[in-house]
Each structure stands twice: as C-alpha cells, then as structure tokens.
C-alpha positions in Angstrom: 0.0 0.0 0.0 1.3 3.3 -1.2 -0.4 6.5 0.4 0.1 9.7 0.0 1.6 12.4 2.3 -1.2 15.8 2.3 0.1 19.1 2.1 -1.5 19.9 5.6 0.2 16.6 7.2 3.7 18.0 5.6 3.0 21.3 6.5 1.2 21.8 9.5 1.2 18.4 11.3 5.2 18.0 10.9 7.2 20.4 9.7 4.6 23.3 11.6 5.2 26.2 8.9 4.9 29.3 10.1 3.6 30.7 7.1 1.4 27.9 6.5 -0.4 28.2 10.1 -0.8 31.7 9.6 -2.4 31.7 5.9 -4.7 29.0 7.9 -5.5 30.9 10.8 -6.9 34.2 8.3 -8.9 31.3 6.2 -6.8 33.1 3.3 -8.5 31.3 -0.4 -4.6 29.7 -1.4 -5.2 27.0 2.2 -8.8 27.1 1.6 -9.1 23.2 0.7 -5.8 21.8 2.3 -7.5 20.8 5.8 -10.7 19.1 4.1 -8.5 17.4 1.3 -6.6 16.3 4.6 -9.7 15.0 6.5 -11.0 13.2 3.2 -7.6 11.6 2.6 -7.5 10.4 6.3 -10.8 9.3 5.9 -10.2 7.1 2.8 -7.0 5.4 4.4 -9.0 4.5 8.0 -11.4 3.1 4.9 -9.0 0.7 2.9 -6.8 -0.2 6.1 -10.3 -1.6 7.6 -11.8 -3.4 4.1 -8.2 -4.7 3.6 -8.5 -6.1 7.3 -11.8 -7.8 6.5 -10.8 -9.2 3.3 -8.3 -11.3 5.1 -5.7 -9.7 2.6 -2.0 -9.4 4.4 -0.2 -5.6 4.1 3.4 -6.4 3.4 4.6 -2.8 2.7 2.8 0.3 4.0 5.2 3.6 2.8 5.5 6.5 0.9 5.6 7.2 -2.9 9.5 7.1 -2.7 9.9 4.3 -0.7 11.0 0.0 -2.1 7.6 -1.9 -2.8 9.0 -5.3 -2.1 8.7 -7.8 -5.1 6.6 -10.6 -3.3 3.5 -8.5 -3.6 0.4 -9.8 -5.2 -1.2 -6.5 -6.1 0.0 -2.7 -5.1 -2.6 -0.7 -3.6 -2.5 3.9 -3.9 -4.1 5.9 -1.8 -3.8 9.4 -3.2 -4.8 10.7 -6.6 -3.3 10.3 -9.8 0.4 12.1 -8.5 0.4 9.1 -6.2 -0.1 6.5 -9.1 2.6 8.1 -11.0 4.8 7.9 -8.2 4.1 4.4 -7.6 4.1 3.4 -10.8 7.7 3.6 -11.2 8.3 1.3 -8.2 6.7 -2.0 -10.2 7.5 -4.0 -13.0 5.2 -5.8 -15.4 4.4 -8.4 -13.2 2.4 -6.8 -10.6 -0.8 -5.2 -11.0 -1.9 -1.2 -9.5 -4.9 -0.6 -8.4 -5.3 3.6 -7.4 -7.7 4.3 -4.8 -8.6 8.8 -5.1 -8.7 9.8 -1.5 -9.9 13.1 -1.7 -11.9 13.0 -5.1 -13.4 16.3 -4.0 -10.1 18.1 -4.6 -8.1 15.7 -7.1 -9.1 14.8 -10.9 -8.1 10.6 -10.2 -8.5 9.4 -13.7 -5.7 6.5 -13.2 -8.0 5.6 -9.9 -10.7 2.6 -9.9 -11.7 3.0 -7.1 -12.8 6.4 -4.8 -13.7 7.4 -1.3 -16.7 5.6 0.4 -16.5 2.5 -2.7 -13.1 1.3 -1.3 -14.5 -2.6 0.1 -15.8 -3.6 -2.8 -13.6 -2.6 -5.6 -10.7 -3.9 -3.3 -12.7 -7.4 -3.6 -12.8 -7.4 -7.2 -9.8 -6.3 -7.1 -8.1 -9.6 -4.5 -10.6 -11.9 -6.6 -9.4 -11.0 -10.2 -12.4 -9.7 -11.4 -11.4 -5.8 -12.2 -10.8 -4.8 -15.9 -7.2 -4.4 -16.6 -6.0 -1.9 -19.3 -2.0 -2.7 -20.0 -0.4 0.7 -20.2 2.9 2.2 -22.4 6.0 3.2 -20.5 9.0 5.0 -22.0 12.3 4.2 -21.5 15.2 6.9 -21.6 18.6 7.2 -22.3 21.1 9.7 -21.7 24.3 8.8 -23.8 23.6 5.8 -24.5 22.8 4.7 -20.7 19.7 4.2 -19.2 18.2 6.6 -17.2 14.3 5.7 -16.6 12.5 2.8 -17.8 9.2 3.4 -16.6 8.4 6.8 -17.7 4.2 6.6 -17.8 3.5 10.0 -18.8 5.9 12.0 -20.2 9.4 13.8 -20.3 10.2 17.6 -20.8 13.8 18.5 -22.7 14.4 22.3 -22.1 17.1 24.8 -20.9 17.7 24.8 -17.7 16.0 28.2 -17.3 12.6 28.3 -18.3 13.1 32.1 -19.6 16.1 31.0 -22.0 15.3 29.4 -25.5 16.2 25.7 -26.3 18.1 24.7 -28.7 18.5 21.4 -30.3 18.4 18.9 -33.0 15.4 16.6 -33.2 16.0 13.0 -35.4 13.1 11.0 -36.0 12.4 8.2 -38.0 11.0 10.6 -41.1 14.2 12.8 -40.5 16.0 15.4 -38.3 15.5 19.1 -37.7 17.8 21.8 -35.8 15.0 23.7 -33.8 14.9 26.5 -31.2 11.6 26.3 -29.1 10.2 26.6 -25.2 11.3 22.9 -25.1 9.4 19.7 -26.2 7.2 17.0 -24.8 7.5 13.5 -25.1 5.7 10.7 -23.7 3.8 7.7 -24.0 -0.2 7.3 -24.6 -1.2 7.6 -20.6 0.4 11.3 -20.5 -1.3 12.5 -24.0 -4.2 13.9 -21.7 -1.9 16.4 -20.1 1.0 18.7 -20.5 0.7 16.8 -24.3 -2.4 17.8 -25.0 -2.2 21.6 -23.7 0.8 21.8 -25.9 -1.5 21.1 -29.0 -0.9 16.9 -29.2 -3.3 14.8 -29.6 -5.5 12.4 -27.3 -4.1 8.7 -27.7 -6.0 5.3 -27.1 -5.1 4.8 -23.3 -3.4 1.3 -24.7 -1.8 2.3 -27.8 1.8 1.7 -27.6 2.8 4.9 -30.0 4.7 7.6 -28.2 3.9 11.3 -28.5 6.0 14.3 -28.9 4.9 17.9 -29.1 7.2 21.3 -29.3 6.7 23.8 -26.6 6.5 27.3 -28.8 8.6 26.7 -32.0 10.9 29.8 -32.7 10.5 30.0 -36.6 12.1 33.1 -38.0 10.6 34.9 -40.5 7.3 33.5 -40.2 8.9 30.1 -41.0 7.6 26.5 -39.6 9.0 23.5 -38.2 8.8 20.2 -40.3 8.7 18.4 -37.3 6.4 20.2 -34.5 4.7 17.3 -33.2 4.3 13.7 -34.2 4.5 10.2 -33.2 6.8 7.5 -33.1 5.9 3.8 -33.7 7.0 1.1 -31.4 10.1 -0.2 -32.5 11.1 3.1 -33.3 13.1 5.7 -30.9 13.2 9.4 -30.9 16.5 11.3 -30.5 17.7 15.1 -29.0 20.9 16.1 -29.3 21.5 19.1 -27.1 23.0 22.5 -28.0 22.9 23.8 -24.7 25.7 24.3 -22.2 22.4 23.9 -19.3 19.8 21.9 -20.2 17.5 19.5 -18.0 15.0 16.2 -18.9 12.5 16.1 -16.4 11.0 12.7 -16.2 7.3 12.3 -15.0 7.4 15.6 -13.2 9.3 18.2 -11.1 11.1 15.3 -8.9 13.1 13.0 -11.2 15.5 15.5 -13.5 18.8 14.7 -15.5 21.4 17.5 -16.3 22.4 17.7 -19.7 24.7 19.4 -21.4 26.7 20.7 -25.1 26.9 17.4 -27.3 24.8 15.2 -25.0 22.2 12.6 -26.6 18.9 11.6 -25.5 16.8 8.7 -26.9 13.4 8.3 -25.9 11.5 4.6 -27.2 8.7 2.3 -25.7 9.7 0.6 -22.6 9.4 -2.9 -22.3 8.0 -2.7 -19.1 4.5 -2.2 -19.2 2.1 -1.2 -16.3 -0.9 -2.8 -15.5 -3.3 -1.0 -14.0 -7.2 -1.8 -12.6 -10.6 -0.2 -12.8 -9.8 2.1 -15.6 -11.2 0.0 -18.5 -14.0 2.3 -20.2 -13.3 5.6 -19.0 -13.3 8.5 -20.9 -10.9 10.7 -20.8 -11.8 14.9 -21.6 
C-alpha cells in the first residue's frame, strides 16, 4: 500500500510552517481546501486499512511514494490521486498489477483511480478476486548517452534549458528525418500522459493502450514566419526518438518536477517504448476529456 503524504500533514502536522499556520489561521483562499483534502484523505485510508482487514488480505509494505515496494506482492494498492499513481508506478515491473484508490476526489481529478472514497471494500474485492478490468499501459524508456536513465516513464518527459526564460536549442532525429530547432522545449511521452502537458501543448489524445509515443514542441521559434517540419508527431514502437542538445544547461525532467537529468553541449537523448508495461485496474471504459 502506497499512500500519500497531504500538504496539511507536511506542513502543518510536521514540519509546523509558520507561514502555513498563519495563511490558515486568516482562512486566506490559497489554504482554503488543504484541511478538508486532509480529512477526506484520512478518511479514505482508516477506509481501505479496515476493508483490507476484512478481506483477510496481508499488508506487506505500508510507505510513501518514494519508498522499495517489495517484489513478493500480489497487487500494489495507492491511496492518493493520480500524482500518487505516477509515483508508484515507477516502483513496479510488469508483473504486478496497480490498483489507485482517489482519497480526496473532491479536490483531485483521479482518472488513473478505480476505485474512490466511500467504494473502497468492494472494488478492493474485485480487485483480491481478479475480477477488475485491466488496461496494460505504455512506459517510456530513456537514455542519456547511451545509458539508461528511466525505464518506466508513464507519462511524459520535458527536454528544455535549464531556465525556463532562456530558449532551447537542439536537433530533433526521428524516423521521417532530423530538424535543428529553437523552441520553449518539447514534450515527449507515452499514450497515458497525451491527456496532459501533451495535449495543452497542442498533441493529440491517444487510445489509453496504444503503444505509439507522442512528442509535441513547446512554442517553436521559426524566424521569418517560417515553420517546423517536425512540431509534433508520433513514433511507432520499435522506433526511438532522439535530441541532441545545444545547450551548455539543459535539463530532462522525467514524470514531473522530482526526477530531473542535467544535460549538457553534445549530450544525446533517446526516448522509445519501454518494455515494461504497467498494468493497472478499474480504468477500463473511462473517458478521458
């Protein structure tokens, strides 16, 4: 069982924030939710502690997002929203199935969750007995000079300068040719992270299962009213999508804020479909807007 750490536990329960407590304290609108989200989460986690119990099922790991899920698990259990998936998602091979429970559904979107607050028992027996959909979901594997980095990238990777004010400059190869460019940065990722930073950029929606991978320029620079041959597009499995960096600063950030690679003048990055996929419960069916 993975479960989340809240905001208020981090900020208010243990760390005690001064700023925090006082933002609190004057009911100011940027705290307004962090308490209730808290109480919810709480709530949920009392909720699938107690139907694991009377399930019979045995807890052999109970940590954070950042902790070692031990390989003898039979099926790994989030309690959290969709960040907590993600998280958890790159402690698991293949082999193991994910089931994400959203613990505060009232303040968190949860698409990658089957199962929500207050319909935790019964989707946690379906879940024990074998019985939930399961949708098999791409990963990405990365490389930085020919070494692997990340192998279980689920939703997507951002190349860009290290400052977010300075332009990027690369060269782009993919399998219909290569491009020097000059943009904000680019997106890549696999189908499960098309609905997001993907998507805002101007990609386009992927089949939750399809094994194609997704890239998408952040803001091409295109002098003189020019335009990029390659601005967005996809790569086949199979195929692999290189960036060769022109920048003395540069950074890869890898599912997020927390996982980030320095890169530098000269350095390569290949991205390509992992072999590891991620199996994950309760998800068959949804739609995703």
């Amino acid at each position: 069982m993975v479960v989340k750490r809240t905001t208020y536990r981090k900020f208010v329960l243990e760390t005690h924030d001064p700023l925090i407590a006082r933002l609190l304290r004057r009911r100011d609108p940027t705290v307004g939710r962090m308490k209730q989200a808290h109480e919810d989460h709480e709530a949920t986690l009392r909720e699938v502690e107690e139907a694991l119990d009377q399930l019979g099922a045995e807890v052999v790991f109970r940590g954070g997002p950042r902790a070692r899920v031990p390989a003898r698990a039979d099926l790994v259990v989030t309690v959290g929203g969709d960040g907590t998936l993600l998280d958890a998602s790159h402690l698991i091979g293949d082999n193991c199935p994910l089931l994400g429970i959203n613990s505060a559904p009232g303040n968190s979107v949860g698409f990658f969750c089957g199962a929500t607050k207050g319909k935790v028992k019964a989707t946690l027996e379906r879940a024990l007995a074998g019985e939930l959909p399961r949708s098999e979901l791409a990963r990405m594997r990365v490389e930085l000079n020919g070494k692997a980095i990340h192998t279980r990238v689920l939703n997507e990777a951002l190349f860009c300068q290290a400052s977010p004010a300075a332009t990027s400059r690369y060269i782009l190869k993919v399998p219909p040719g290569e491009e020097d460019q000059r943009s904000s940065g680019i997106w890549i990722g696999p189908a499960a992270g098309s609905t997001a930073a993907q998507r805002s950029a101007g990609g386009k929606v992927l089949p939750l299962e399809s094994r194609r991978l997704q890239y998408v320029v952040r803001e091409p620079y295109t002098p003189a009213g020019g335009s990029f041959r390659f601005a967005r597009g996809f790569i086949e499995a199979g195929k692999e999508l290189v960036l060769r960096s022109k920048m003395r600063e540069a950074k890869v950030f890898l599912d997020g804020h927390r996982i980030v690679h320095s890169v530098t003048m000269g350095d390569v990055l290949t991205m390509r479909a992992s072999d590891e996929s991620l199996t994950v419960l309760g998800i068959a069916g949804k739609r995703r807007t």
